[in-house]
Legacy VTK file of the C-alpha trace (Angstrom):
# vtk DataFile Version 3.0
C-alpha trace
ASCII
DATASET POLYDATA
POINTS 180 float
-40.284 138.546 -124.531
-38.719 135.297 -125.050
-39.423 133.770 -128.409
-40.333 136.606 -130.446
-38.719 138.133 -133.350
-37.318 142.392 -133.515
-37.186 144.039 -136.973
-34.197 145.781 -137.322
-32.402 147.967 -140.007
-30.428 146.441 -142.584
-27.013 146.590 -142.005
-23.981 144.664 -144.065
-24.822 141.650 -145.018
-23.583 138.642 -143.886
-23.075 135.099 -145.425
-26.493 132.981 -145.390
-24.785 130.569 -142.704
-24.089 133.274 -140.343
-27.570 134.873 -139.803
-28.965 132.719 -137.169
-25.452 132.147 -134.978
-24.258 135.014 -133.290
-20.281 136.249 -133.526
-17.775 134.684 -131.832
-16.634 135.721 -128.680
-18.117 135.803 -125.064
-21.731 137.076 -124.669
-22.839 137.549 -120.726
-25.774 138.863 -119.411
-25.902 139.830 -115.984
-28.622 137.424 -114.219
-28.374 135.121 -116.494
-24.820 133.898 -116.889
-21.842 133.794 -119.475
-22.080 132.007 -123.226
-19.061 131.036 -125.003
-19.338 131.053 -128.747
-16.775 129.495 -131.116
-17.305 129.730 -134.792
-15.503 126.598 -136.654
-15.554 126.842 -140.325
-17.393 124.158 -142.161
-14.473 122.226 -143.219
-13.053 121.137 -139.915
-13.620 117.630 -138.617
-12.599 115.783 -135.964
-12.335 111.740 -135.755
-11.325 109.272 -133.154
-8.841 107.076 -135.471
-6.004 104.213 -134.605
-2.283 105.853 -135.231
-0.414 103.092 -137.337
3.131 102.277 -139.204
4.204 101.494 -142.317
7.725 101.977 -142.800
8.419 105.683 -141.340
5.269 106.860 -142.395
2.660 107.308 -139.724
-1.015 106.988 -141.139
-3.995 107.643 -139.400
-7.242 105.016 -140.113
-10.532 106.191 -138.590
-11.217 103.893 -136.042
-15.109 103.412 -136.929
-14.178 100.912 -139.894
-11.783 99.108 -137.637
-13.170 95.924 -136.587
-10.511 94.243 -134.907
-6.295 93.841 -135.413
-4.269 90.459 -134.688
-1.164 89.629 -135.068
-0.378 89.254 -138.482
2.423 86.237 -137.746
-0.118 83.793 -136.362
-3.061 84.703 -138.569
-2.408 82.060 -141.373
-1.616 84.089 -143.843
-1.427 82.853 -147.437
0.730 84.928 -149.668
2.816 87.921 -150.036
2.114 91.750 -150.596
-1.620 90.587 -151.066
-3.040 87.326 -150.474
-5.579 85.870 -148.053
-5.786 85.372 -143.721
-7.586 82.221 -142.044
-9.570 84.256 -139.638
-11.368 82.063 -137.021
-11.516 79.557 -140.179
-13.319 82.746 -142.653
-11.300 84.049 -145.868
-10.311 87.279 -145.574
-8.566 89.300 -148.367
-5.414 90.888 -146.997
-2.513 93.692 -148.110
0.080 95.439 -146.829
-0.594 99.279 -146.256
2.759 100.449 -148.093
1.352 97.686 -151.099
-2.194 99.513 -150.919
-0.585 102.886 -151.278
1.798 102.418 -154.206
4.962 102.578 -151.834
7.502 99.942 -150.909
8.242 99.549 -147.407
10.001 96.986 -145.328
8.239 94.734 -142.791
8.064 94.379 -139.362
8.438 91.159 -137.663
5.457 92.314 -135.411
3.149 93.143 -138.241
-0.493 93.692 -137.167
-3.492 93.072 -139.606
-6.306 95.135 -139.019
-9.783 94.071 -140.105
-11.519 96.899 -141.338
-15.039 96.698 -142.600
-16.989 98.792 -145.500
-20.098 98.197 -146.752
-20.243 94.519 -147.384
-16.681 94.001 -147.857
-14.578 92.860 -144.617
-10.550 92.773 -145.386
-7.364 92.740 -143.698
-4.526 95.897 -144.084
-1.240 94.355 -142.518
0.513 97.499 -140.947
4.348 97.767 -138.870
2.280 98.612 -136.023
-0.331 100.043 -134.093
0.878 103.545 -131.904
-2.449 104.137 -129.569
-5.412 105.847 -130.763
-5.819 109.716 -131.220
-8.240 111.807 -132.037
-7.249 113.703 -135.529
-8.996 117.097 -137.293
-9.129 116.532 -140.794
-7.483 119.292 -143.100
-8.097 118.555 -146.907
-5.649 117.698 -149.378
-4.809 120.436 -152.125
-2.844 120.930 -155.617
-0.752 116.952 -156.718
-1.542 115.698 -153.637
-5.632 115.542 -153.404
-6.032 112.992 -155.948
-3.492 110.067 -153.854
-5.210 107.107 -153.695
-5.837 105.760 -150.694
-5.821 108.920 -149.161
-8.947 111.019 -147.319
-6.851 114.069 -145.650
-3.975 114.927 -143.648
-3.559 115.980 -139.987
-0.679 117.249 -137.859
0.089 115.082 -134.671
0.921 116.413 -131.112
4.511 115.643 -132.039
4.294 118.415 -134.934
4.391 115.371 -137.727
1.966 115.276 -140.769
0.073 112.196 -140.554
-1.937 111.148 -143.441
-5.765 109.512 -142.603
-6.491 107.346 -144.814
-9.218 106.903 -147.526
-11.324 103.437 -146.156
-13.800 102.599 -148.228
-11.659 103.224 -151.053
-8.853 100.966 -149.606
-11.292 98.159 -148.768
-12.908 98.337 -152.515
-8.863 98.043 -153.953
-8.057 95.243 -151.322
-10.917 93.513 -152.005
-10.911 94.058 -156.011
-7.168 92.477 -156.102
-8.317 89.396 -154.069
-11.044 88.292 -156.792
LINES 1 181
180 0 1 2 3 4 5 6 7 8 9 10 11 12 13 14 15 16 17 18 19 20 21 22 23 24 25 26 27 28 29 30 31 32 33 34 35 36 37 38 39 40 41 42 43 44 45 46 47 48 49 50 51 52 53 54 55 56 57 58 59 60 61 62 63 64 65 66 67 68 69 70 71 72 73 74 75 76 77 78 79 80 81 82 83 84 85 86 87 88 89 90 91 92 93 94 95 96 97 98 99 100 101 102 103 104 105 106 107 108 109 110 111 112 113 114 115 116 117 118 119 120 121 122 123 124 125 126 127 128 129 130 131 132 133 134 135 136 137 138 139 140 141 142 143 144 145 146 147 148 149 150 151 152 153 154 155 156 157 158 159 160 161 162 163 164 165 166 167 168 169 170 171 172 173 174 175 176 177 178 179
């Protein structure tokens, strides 16, 4: 009978999460065709996010706080490691990624500035360059290295580098915090 629930006899128990999913694997029944069951642990994540440059480092930024990118050479900036882009005649804070993070790097002559947005605050992180978008899991940072600002997780790319994503809303609140 579809729907209704069999009593059975306690046998090891299993964690809270797992009772109502069955085991992985592949589960057929003849008649009625073939399921494929993949158990993921809790801590996985995938997100579509913009592969960018700074120095040699490549950095991943999730692309649903990227609002736009220009090119950093004819967006009228106004100052150095930090200062301020004329964006379609709108102030908005800007700094360079390898600034944000603590970590010199030299420039590129075809610097992008991408306009992410958080919250209320809209600001501009001036990157080397932009290499495509990708779509990254997220493993967590442990030990000295989950506390880097700036930082949300790693992930490995399909060239077998580490990649770090980085931390959004918290670089948008630093970017933002140094402008006023």
């Amino acid at each position: 009978m579809i729907g209704s629930v069999t009593e059975t006899s306690p046998g090891p128990r299993r964690p809270h999460h797992a009772e109502a999913s069955p085991p992985s694997g592949i589960h057929s029944t003849p008649g009625q065709g073939t399921r494929f069951v993949m158990r993921l642990p809790l801590t996985v994540a995938i997100i579509n996010g913009l592969l960018v440059a700074a120095g040699d480092e490549r950095y991943v930024v999730p692309m649903e706080a990227v609002e736009e990118c220009v090119d950093f050479r004819t967006a009228h900036a106004h100052g150095g490691e930090t200062g301020v882009l004329n964006l379609r005649g709108k102030p908005v804070p800007y700094a360079h990624l390898g600034h944000a993070l603590g970590r010199a790097s030299p420039h590129s002559d075809r610097a992008c500035a991408m306009i992410l947005r958080h919250a209320q605050h809209r600001v501009g992180l001036v990157v080397d360059s932009l290499d495509g978008d990708c779509q990254a899991v997220i493993k967590p940072l442990a030990g000295l290295l989950a506390d880097l600002p700036g930082i949300a997780g790693s992930t490995i790319l399909g060239t077998g580098r580490v990649a770090l994503i980085l931390d959004v809303p918290q670089l948008v609140e630093l970017i933002a915090k140094e402008s006023s």
